[in-house]
DOVO-322704 format. One record per residue (C-alpha): residue number from 1; z, x, y. Coordinates in nm, 3 decimals, decimal comma. Each point is the difference from the previous one (the first is absolute). Layout:
N
<nr NUM; z Z; x X; y Y>
...
//
This chain:
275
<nr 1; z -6,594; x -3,682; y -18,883>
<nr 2; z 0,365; x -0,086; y -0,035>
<nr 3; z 0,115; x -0,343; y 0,173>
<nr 4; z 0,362; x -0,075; y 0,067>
<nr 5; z 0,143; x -0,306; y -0,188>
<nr 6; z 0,114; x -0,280; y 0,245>
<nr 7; z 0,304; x -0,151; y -0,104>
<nr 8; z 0,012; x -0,384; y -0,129>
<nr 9; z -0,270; x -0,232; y -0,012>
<nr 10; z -0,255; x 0,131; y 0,229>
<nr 11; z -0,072; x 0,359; y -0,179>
<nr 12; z -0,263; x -0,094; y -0,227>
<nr 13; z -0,171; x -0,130; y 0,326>
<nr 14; z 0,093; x 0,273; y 0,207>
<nr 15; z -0,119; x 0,278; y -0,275>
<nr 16; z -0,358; x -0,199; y 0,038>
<nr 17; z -0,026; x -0,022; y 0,334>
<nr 18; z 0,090; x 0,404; y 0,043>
<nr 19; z -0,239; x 0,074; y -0,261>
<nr 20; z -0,304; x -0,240; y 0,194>
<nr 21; z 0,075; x 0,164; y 0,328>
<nr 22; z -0,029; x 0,337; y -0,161>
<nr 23; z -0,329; x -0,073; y -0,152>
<nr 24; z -0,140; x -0,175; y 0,287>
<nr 25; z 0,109; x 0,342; y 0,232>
<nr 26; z -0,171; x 0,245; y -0,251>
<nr 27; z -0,358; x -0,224; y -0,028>
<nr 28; z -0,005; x -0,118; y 0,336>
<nr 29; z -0,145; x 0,245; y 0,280>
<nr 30; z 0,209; x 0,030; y 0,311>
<nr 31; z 0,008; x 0,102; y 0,345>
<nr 32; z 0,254; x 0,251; y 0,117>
<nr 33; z 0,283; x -0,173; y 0,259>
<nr 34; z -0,056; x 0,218; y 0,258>
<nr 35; z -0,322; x -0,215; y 0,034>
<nr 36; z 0,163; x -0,288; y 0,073>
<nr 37; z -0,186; x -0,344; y -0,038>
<nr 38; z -0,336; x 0,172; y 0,016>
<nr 39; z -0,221; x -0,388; y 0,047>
<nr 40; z 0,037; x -0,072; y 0,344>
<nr 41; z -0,020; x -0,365; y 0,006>
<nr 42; z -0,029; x -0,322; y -0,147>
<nr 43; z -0,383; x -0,001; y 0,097>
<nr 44; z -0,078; x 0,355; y -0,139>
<nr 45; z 0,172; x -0,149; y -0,351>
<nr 46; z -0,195; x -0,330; y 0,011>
<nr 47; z -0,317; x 0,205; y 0,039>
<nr 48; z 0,111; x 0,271; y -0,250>
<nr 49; z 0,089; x -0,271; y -0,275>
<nr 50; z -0,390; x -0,174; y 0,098>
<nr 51; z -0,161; x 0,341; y -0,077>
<nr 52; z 0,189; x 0,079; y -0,311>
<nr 53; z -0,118; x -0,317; y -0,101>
<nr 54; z -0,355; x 0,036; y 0,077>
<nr 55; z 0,025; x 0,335; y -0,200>
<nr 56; z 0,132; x -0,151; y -0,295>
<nr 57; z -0,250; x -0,265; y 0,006>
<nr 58; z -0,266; x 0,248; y -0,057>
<nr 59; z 0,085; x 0,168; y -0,300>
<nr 60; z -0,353; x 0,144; y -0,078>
<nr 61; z -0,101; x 0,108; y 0,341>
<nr 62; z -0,093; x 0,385; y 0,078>
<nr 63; z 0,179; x 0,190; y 0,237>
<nr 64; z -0,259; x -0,035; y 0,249>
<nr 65; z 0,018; x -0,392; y -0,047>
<nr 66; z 0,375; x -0,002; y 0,053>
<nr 67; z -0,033; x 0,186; y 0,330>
<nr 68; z -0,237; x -0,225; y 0,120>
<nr 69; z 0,164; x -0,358; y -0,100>
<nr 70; z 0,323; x 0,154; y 0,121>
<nr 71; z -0,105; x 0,129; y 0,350>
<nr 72; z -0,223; x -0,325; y 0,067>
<nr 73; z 0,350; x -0,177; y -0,015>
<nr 74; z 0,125; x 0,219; y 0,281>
<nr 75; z -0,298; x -0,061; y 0,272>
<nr 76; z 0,103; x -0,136; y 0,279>
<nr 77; z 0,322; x 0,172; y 0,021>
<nr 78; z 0,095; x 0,111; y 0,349>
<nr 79; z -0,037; x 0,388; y 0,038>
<nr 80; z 0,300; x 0,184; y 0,078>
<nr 81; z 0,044; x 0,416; y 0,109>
<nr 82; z 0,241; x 0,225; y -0,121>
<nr 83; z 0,088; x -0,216; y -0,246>
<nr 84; z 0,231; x 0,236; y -0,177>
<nr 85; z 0,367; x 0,139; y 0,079>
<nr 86; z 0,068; x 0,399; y -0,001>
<nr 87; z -0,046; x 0,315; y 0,188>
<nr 88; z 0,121; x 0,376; y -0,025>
<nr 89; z 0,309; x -0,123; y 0,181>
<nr 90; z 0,054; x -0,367; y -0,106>
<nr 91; z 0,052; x -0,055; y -0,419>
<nr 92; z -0,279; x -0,193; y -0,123>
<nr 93; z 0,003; x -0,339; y -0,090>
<nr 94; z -0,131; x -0,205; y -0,312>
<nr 95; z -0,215; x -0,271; y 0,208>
<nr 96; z -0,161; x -0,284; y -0,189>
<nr 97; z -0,120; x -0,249; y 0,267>
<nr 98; z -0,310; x -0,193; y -0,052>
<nr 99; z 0,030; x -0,213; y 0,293>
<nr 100; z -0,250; x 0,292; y 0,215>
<nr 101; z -0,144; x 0,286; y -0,160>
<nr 102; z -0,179; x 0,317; y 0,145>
<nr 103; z -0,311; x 0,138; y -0,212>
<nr 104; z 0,224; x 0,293; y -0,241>
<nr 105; z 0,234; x -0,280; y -0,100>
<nr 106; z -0,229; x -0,278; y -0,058>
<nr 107; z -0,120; x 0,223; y -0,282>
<nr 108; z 0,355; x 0,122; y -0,136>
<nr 109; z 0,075; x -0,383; y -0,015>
<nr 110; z -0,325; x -0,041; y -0,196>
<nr 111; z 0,005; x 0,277; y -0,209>
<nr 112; z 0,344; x -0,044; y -0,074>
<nr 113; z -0,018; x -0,403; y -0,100>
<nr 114; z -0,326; x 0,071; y -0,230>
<nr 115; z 0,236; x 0,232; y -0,229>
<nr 116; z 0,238; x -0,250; y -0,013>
<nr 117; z 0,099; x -0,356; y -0,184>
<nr 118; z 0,362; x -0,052; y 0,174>
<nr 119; z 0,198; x 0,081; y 0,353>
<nr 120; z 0,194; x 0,324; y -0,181>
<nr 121; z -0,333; x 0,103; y -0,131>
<nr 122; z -0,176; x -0,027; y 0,347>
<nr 123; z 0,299; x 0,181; y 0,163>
<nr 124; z 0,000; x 0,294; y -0,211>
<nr 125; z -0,353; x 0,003; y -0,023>
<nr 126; z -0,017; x -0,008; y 0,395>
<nr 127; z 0,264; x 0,297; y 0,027>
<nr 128; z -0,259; x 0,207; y -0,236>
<nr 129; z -0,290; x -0,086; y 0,177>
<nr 130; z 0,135; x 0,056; y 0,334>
<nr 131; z 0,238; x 0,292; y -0,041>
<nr 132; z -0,072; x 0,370; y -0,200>
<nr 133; z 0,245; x -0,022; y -0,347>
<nr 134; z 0,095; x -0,361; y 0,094>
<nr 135; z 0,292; x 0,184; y 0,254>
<nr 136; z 0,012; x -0,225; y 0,302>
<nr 137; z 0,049; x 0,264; y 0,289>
<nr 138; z -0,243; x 0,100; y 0,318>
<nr 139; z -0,076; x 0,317; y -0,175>
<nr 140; z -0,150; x -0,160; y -0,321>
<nr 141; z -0,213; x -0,288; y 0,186>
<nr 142; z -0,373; x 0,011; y -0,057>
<nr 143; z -0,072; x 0,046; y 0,358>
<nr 144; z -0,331; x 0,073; y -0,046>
<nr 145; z -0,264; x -0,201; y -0,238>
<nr 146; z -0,095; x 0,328; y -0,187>
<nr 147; z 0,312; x -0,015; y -0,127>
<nr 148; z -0,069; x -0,263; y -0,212>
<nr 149; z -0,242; x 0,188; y -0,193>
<nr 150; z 0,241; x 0,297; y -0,012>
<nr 151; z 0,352; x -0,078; y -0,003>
<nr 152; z 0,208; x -0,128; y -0,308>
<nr 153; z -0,024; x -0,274; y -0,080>
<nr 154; z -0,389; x 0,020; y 0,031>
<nr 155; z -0,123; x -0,367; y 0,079>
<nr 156; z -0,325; x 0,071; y 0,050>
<nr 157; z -0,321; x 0,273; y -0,052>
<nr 158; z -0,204; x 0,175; y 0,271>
<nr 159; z -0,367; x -0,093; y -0,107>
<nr 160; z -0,166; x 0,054; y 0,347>
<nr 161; z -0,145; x 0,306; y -0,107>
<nr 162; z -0,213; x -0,161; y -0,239>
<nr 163; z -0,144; x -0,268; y 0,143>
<nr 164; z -0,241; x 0,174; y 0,214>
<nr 165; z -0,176; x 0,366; y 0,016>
<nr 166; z 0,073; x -0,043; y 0,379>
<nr 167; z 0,413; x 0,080; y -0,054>
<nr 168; z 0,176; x 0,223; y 0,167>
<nr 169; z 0,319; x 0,164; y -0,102>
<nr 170; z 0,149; x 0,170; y 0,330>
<nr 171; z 0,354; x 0,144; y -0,029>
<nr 172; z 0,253; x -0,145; y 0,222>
<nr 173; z 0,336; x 0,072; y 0,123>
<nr 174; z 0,188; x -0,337; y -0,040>
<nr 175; z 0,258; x -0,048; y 0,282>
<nr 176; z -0,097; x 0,254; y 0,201>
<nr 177; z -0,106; x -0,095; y 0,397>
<nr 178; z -0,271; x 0,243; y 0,118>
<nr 179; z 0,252; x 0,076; y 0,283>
<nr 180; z 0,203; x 0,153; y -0,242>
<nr 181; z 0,276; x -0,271; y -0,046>
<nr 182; z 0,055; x -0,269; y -0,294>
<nr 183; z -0,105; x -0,337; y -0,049>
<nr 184; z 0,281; x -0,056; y -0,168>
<nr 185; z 0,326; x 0,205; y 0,105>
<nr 186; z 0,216; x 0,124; y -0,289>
<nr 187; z -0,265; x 0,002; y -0,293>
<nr 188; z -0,211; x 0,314; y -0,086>
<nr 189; z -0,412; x 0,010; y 0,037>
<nr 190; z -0,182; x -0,032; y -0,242>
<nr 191; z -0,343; x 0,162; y -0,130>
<nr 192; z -0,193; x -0,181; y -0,188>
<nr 193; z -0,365; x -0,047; y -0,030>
<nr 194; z -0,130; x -0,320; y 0,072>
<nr 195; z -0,348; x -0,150; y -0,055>
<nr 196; z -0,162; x -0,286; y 0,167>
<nr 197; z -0,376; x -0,122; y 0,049>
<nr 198; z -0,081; x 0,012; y 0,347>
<nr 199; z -0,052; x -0,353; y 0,105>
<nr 200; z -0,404; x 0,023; y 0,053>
<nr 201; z -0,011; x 0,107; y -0,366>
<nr 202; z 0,135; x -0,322; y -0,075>
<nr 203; z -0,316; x -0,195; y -0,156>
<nr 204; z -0,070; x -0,263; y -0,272>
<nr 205; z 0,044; x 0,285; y -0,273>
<nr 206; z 0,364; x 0,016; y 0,077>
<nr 207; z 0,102; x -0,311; y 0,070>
<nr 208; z -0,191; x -0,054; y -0,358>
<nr 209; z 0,251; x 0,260; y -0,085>
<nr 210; z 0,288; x -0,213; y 0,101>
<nr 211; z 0,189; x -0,222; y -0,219>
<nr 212; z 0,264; x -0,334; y 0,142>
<nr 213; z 0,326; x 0,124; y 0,054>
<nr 214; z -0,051; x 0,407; y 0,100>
<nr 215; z 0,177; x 0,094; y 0,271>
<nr 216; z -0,207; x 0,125; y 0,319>
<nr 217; z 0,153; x 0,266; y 0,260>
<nr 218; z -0,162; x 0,018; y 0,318>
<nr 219; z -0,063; x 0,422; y 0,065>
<nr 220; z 0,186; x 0,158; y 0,254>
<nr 221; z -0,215; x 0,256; y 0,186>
<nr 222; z 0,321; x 0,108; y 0,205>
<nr 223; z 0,232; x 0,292; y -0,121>
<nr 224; z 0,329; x -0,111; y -0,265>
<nr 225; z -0,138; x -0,301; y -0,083>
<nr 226; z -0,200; x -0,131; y -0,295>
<nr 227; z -0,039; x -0,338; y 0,087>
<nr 228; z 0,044; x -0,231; y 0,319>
<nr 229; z -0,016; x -0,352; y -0,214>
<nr 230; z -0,027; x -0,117; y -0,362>
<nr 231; z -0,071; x -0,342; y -0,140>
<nr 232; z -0,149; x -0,104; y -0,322>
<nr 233; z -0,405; x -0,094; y -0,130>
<nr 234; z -0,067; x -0,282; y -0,095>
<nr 235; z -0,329; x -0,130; y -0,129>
<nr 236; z -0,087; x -0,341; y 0,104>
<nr 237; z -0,203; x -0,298; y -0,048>
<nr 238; z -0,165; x 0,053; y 0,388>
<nr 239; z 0,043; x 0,413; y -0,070>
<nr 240; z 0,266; x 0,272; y 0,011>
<nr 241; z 0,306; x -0,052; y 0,247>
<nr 242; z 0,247; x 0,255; y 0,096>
<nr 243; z 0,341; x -0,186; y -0,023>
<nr 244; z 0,226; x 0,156; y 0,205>
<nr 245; z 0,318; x -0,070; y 0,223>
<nr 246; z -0,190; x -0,002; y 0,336>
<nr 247; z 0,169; x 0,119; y 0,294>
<nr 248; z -0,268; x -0,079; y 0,256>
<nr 249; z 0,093; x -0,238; y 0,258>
<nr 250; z -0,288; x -0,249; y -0,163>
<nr 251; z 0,137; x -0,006; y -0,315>
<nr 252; z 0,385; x 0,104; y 0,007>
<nr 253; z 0,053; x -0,111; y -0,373>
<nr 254; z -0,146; x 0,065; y -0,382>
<nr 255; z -0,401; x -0,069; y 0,030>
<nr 256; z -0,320; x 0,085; y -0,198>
<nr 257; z -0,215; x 0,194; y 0,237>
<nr 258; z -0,394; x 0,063; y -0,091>
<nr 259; z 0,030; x 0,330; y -0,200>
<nr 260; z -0,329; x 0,178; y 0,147>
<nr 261; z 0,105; x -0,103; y 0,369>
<nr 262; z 0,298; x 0,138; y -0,066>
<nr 263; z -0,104; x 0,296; y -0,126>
<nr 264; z -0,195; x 0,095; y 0,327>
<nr 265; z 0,272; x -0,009; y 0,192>
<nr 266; z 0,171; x 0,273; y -0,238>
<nr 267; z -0,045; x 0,412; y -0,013>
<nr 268; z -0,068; x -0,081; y -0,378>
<nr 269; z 0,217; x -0,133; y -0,325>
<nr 270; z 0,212; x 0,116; y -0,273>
<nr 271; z 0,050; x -0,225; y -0,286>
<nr 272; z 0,259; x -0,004; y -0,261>
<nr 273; z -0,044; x -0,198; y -0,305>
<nr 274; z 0,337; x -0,182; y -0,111>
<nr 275; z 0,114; x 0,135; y -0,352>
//
């Protein structure tokens, strides 16, 4: 690295502060301009800075204890659709807004903060979790919650097939509308075999199965979809919840719902076991 003498009195301390800044930009992870300032508000930083805090203060926790302890911090907050920015025809948007979250980004904010110990961290690790090769663009969003299980970076592993003999693995043609149009318009469909236990096949054995902190997608009998909802299981005191950003009119916010009466009112489950 070669550094320009400043003339006079001040190049000793200009030579140190070039050299700091240079070190600082090589160590330090960053996010690309074009992003812009990618936390949305004071509100989303406040709560970003309490979370990172929480994480730190549990240095020997397992995975599965982090997602729990950080999710229970979110209940209560106010459900919100659509929550990201970006289409075939409009360029997508780095969104970090924790102020109302729908059910896919409740768990990239999750995910993303239990990887992480400061706000760079989290925003990187948020980009990786949410987006195929960390590339922010439409094209390389997980869209669909297989694709966390099969897309780089991997944040999580399919184990649904092993938690009950009952499984079934049926091959389905993500995106694709049975009328013959696109979920989605401007990305390809996908095959891709999917397996979930059908919801009546859902007994003691494999909620026994189940550890704090899996992820849950509900199965989507329809055609191009794998799932219609996800959340996360938790394991507590009165029995296992589903916690979930709720979009029913009764809830409208983060909530733990009863697992097994959730369950019933599903096709069946796939679970994905964060890595």
């Amino acid at each position: 690295m070669t550094v320009q003498p400043a003339g006079g009195p001040l190049r000793s301390i200009a030579r140190v502060l070039l050299i700091i800044s240079a070190l600082v930009g090589m160590v330090m992870p960053t996010v690309p301009a074009a992003f812009g300032a990618p936390i949305s508000d004071d509100v989303t930083a406040g709560k970003i800075d309490e979370l990172l805090a929480l994480r730190a203060a549990s240095p020997g926790a397992s995975k599965g204890e982090l997602i729990e302890r950080l999710s229970g911090r979110l209940l209560g907050t106010p459900y919100g659709a659509d929550m990201l920015i970006g289409s075939a025809d409009q360029p997508e948007q780095l969104v970090i807004d924790l102020r109302r979250v729908d059910c896919f980004t409740y768990l990239d904010y999750v995910e993303a903060l239990s990887r992480s110990t400061d706000r760079d961290q989290f925003v990187a690790n948020l980009i990786a979790t949410r987006y195929a090769d960390s590339r922010v663009e439409f094209q390389q969003r997980k869209h669909f919650f297989s694709d966390w299980s099969h897309t780089a970076r991997i944040a999580a592993t399919d184990i649904t097939g092993t938690l009950s003999p009952a499984a079934v693995t049926v091959t389905k043609h993500l995106n694709a509308k049975a009328d013959g149009g696109t979920y989605l318009p401007g990305l390809p469909v996908v095959d891709r075999g999917i397996t979930y236990i059908p919801g009546a096949a859902v007994d003691e054995s494999v909620i026994g199965g189940l550890r704090t902190g899996d992820y849950i997608g509900a199965y989507a009998d329809q055609p191009g979809l794998d799932v219609t909802h996800v959340g996360i299981f938790v394991m507590t005191p009165s029995g296992p919840v589903f916690r979930n950003a709720s979009s029913l009119a009764a809830n409208n916010k983060v909530v733990d719902s009863p697992f097994a009466d959730y369950v019933r009112t599903t096709p069946g489950i796939m679970v994905l076991r964060a890595q």
